[in-house]
N, C-alpha and C positions, 0 to 999 in steps of 0.2 A: 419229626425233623424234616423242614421243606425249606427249600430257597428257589427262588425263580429267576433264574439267567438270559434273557431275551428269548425265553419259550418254554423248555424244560421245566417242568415243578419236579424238583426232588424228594423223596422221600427215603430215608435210610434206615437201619436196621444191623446191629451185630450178630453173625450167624459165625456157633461154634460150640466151644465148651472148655473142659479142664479136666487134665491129667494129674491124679495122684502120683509123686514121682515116688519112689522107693529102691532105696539100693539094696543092693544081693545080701549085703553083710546088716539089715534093719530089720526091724519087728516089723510085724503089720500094722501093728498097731500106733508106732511111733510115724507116722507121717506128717511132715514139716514140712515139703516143698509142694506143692499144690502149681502145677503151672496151667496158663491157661492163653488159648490161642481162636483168633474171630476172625471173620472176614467182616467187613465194614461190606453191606449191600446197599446198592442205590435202587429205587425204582422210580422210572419216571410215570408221575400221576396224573402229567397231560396228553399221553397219545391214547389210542384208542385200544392200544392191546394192555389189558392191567395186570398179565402177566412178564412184561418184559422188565428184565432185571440186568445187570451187570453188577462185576466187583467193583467198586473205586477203592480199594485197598488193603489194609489188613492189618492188627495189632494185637504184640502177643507182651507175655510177662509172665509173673509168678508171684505167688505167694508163699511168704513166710509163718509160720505157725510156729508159735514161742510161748510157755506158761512159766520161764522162767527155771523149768527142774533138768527139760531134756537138753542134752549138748545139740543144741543147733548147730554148731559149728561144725559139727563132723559128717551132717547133712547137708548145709549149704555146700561145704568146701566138696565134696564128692557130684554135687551137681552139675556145678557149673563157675566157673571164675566170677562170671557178675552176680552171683548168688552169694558168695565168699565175701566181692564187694560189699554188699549192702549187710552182712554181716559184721564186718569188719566197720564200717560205717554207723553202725546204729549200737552195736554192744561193746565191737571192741573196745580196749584199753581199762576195761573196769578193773581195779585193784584189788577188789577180795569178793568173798562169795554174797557178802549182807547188798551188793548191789547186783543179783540175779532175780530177775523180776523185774526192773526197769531199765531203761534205755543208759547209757552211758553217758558218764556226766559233761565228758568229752563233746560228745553230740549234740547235750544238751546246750552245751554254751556257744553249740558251733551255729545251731537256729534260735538261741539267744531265747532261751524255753525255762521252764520251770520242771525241778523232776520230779517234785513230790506228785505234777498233775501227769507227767506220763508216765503210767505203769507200761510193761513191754504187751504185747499181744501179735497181733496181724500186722505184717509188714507188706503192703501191696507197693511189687515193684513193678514199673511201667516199662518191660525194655525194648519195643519200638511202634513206633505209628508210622505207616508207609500209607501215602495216596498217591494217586495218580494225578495227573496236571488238571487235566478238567474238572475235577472235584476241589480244587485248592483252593484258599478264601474265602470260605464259607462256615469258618469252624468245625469243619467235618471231624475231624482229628479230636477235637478239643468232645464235641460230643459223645463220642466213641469215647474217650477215657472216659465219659460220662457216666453213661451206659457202662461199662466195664463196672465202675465202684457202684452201682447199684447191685453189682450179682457178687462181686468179690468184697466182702465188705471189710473195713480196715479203717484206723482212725490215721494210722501213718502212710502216706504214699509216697514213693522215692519213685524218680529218675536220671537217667546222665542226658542232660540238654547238648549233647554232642550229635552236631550237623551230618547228616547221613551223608551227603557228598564231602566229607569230609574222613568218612568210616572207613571201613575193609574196604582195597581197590575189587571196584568194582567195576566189570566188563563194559564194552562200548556199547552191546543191545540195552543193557540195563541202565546204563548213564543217559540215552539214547532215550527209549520210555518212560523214564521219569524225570526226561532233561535236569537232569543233574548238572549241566553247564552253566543253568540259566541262573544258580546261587550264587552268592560269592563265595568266592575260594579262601577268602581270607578267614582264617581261625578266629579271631579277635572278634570282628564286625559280624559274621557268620552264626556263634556264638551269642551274642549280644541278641541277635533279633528272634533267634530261637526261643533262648530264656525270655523276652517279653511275650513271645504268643505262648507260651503254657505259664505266663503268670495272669494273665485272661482266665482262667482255672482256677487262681488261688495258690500258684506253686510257688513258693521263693528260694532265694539262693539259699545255698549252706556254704556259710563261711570254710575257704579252704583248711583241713584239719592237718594237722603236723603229724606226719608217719614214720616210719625208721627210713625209708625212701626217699622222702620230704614229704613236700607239702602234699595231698591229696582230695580230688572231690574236688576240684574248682569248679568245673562243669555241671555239678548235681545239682539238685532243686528238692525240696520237700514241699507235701500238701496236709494241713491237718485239717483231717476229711470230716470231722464232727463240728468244725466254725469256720473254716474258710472259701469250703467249696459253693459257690455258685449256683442258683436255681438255675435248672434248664430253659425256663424262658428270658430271665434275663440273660444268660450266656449266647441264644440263638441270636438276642435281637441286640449283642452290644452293648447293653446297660450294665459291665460289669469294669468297675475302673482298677488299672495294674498298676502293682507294684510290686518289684523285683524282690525288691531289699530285704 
């Protein structure tokens, strides 16, 4: 992975790994939440020292592990709230037990899919990509998720396309470093240009789904990772055409 910006050749790399998550009240043996956290590393391949490196940013997530028998749900829901999400997003609403084993018919109509072709399995959730300013435009981000489904492998990929400057407040040094200013602040438009750079990926919307709440998931995006995902040389060099929908 290289791009050359008036001198700099880049070259990147995700350094890290993944954590078995397991709660107090679980078997050993029952493990379903698999989280996993990298550093995206740069190294530049034009000076002369070919040790020097920095971070340009960092992306974590998790995975789901479902055969259909174990109650995922009392795993996700103990982990973490967006782990619940994508539980509640992907299985919830099923009516009886004869649909354990596949995704929800719910879901199914929500990315307008076929269910007989999606059995459930690995749920690889993406829940964020952080870069720094000088690494930006480049598909850094986009490659790293890349890289990411090469080690974590899953035919479902879910994310929430919600604008980080738009996330948890977040402090003036930290708006400050990753000029968070320089977005738009609008939800709308904000949104809008997010979901086209991870549909360069292959990610599309999911139709908002109706919840006891209301509506929900307007923001998400799904990637079906065994046809839609993108070679890494067409995605480096822009030969890959988007579409949201």
């Amino acid at each position: 992975m290289k791009y050359d910006e008036h001198g700099p050749s880049w070259s990147f790399r995700i350094k890290g790994g993944e954590t078995q998550w397991l709660d107090e009240h679980m078997e050993p043996d029952c493990i379903q939440v698999i989280e996993f956290s990298y550093d995206i590393i740069a190294h530049d391949t034009s000076g002369e020292d070919e040790e020097q490196e920095e971070q340009a940013g960092d992306i974590h997530g998790f995975v789901l592990e479902y055969d259909g028998k174990d109650d995922l749900l009392e795993a996700a829901d103990c982990h973490s709230q967006t782990a619940y999400d994508v539980w509640e997003l992907v299985y919830g609403g099923m009516q009886n037990n004869e649909d354990r084993g596949y995704y929800s018919q719910r879901f199914v109509d929500a990315i307008g899919g076929d269910k007989g072709e999606l059995m459930c399995g690995r749920v690889v959730h993406i829940d964020s990509v952080t870069l720094l300013p000088k690494f930006r435009g480049h598909q850094v981000g986009l490659r790293a998720i890349w890289g990411v489904l090469n080690i974590h492998e899953g035919r479902l990929v879910t994310l929430n396309a919600h604008p980080l400057q738009l996330s948890q407040p977040h402090d003036a040094q930290f708006r400050s470093e990753f000029q968070l200013d320089r977005f738009s602040q609008d939800p709308d438009e904000s949104t809008e240009r997010l979901q086209r750079y991870y549909a360069v990926m292959g990610f599309k919307k999911i139709k908002p789904i109706k919840l006891d709440t209301g509506n929900g998931y307007g923001t998400w995006m799904y990637l079906d990772n065994d046809y839609c995902r993108p070679h890494l040389y067409d995605l480096v060099r822009g030969r890959v055409a988007t579409d949201v929908s």
